[in-house]
N, CA, C and O of each residue as an XYZ file, in Angstrom:
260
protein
N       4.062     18.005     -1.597
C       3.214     16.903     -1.167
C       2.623     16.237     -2.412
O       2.294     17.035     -3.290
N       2.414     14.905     -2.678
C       1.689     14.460     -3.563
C       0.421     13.901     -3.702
O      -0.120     13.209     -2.840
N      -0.095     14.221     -4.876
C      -1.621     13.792     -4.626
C      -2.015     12.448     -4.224
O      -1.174     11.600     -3.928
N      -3.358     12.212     -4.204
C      -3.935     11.157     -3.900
C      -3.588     10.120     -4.752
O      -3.369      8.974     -4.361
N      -3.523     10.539     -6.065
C      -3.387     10.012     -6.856
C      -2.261      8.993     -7.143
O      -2.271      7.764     -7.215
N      -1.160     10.042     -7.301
C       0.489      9.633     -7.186
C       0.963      8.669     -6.076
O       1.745      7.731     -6.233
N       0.262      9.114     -4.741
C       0.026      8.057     -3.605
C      -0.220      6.818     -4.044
O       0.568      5.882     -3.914
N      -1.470      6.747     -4.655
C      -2.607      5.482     -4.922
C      -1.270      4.973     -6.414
O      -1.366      3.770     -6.656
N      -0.611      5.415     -6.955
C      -0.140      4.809     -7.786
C       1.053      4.088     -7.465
O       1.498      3.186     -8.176
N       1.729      4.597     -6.078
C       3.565      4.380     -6.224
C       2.717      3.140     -4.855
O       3.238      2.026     -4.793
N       1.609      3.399     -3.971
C       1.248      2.258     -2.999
C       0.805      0.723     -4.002
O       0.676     -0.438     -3.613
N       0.707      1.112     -4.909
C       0.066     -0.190     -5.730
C       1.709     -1.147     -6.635
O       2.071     -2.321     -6.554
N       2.098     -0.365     -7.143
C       3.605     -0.915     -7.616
C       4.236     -1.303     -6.530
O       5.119     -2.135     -6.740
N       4.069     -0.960     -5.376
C       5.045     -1.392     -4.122
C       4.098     -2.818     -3.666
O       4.660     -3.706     -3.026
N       2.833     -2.929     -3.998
C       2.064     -4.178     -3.459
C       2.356     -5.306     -4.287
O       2.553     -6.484     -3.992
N       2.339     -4.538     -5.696
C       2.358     -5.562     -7.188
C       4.576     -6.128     -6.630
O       4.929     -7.307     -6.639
N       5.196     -5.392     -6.395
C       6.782     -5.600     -6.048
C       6.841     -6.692     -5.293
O       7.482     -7.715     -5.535
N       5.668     -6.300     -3.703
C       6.003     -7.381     -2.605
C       5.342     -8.552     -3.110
O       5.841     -9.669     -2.978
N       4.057     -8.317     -3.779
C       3.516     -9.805     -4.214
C       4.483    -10.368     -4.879
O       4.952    -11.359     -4.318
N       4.820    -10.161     -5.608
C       6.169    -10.880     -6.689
C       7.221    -11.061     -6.147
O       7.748    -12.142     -6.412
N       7.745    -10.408     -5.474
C       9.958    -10.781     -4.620
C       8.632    -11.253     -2.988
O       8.628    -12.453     -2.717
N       8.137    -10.777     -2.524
C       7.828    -11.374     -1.097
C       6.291    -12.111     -1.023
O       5.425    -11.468     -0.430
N       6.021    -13.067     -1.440
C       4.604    -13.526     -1.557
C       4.358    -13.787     -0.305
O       3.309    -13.252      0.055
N       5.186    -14.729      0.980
C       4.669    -14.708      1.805
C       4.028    -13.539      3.079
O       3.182    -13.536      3.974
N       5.027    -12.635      2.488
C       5.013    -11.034      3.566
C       3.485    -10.405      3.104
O       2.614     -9.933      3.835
N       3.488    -10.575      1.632
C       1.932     -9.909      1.353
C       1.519    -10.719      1.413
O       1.508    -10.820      0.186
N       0.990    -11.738      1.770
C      -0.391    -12.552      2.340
C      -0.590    -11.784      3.574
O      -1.710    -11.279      3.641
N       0.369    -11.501      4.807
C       0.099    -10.682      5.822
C      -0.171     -9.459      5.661
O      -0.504     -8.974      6.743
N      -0.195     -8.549      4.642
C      -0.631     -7.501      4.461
C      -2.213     -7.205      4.518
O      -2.642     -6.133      4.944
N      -3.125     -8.343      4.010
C      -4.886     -7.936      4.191
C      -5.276     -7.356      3.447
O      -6.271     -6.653      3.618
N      -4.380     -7.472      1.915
C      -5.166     -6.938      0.751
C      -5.711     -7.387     -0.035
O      -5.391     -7.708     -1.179
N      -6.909     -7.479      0.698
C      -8.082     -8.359     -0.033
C      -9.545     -7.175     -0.671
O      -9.705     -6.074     -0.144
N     -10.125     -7.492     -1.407
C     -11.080     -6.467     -2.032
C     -12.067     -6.670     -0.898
O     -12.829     -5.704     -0.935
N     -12.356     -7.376     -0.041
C     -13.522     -7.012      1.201
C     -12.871     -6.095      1.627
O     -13.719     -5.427      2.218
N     -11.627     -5.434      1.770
C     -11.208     -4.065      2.809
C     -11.602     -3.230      1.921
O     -12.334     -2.334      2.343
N     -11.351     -3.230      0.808
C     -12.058     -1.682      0.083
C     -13.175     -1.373      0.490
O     -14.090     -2.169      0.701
N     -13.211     -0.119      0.648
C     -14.301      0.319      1.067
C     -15.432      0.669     -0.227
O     -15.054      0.857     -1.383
N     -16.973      0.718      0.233
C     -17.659     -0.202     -1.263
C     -18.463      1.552     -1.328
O     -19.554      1.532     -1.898
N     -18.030      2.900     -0.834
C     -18.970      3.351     -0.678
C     -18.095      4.690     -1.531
O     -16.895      4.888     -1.339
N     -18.770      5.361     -2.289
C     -18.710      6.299     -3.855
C     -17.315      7.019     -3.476
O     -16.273      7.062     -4.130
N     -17.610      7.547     -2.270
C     -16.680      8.729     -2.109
C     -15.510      8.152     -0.412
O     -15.781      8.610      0.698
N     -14.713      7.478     -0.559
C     -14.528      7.259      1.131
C     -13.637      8.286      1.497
O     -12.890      8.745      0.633
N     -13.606      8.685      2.572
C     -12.754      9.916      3.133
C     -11.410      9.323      3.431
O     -11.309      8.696      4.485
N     -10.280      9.442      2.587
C      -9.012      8.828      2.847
C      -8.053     10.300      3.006
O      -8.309     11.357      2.429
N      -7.200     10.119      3.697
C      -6.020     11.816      3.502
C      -5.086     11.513      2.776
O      -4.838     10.351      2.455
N      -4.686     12.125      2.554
C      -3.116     12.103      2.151
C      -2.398     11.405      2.956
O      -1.794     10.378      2.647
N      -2.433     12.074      4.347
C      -1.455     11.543      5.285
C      -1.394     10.131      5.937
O      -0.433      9.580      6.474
N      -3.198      9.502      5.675
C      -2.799      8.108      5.721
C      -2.585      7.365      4.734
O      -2.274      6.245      5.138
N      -2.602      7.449      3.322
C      -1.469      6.945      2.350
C      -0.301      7.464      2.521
O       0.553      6.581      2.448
N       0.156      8.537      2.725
C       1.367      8.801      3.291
C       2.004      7.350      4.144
O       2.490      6.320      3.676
N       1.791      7.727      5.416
C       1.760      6.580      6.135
C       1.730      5.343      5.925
O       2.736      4.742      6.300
N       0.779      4.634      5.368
C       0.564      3.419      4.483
C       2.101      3.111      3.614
O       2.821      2.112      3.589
N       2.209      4.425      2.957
C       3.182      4.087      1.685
C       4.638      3.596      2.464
O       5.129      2.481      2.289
N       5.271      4.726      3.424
C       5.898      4.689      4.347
C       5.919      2.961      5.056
O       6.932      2.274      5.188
N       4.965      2.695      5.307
C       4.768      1.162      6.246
C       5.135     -0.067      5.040
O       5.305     -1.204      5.479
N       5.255      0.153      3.547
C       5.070     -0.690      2.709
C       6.754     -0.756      2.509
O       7.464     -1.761      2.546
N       7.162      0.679      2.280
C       8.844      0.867      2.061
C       9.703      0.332      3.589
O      10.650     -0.454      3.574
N       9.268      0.799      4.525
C       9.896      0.260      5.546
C       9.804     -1.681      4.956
O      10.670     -2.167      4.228
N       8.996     -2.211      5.306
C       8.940     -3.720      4.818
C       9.618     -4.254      3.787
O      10.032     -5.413      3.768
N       9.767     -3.375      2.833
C      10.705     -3.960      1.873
C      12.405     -3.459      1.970
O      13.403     -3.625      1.269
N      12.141     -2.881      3.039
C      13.592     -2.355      3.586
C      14.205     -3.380      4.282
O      15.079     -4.102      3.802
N      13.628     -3.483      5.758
C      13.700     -4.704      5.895
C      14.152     -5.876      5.317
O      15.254     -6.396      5.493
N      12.916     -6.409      4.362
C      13.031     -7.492      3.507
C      14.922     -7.483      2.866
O      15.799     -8.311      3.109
N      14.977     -6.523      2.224
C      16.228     -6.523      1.489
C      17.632     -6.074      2.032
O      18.636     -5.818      1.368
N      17.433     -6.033      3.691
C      18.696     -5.950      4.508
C      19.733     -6.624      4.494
O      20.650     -6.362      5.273
């Protein structure tokens, strides 16, 4: 399983990917800095970056069919 970390790193290159080859697909994504959450510690799992990461690769799967 990989950390939070490794998560938070391979979900951000896949955002920085779609912004650049799919600009219009990430405007529908809602990644805007009001969704961050503003508070020290937020309770995120693994399994919903899991998930997340998963929902980002499917889309660019898609995309490149």
């Amino acid at each position: 399983m990989k950390t939070v970390k490794e998560l938070l790193t391979e979900i951000s290159s896949l955002l920085l990917y779609i912004k650049k080859e799919y600009p219009i697909s990430y405007k529908h994504l809602d990644e805007h800095p009001i969704t961050i959450p503003n508070v020290e510690n937020p309770n995120i799992s693994t399994e919903e970056l899991e998930k997340y990461l998963a929902i980002l690769k499917d889309l660019i799967a898609k995309k490149e069919a």
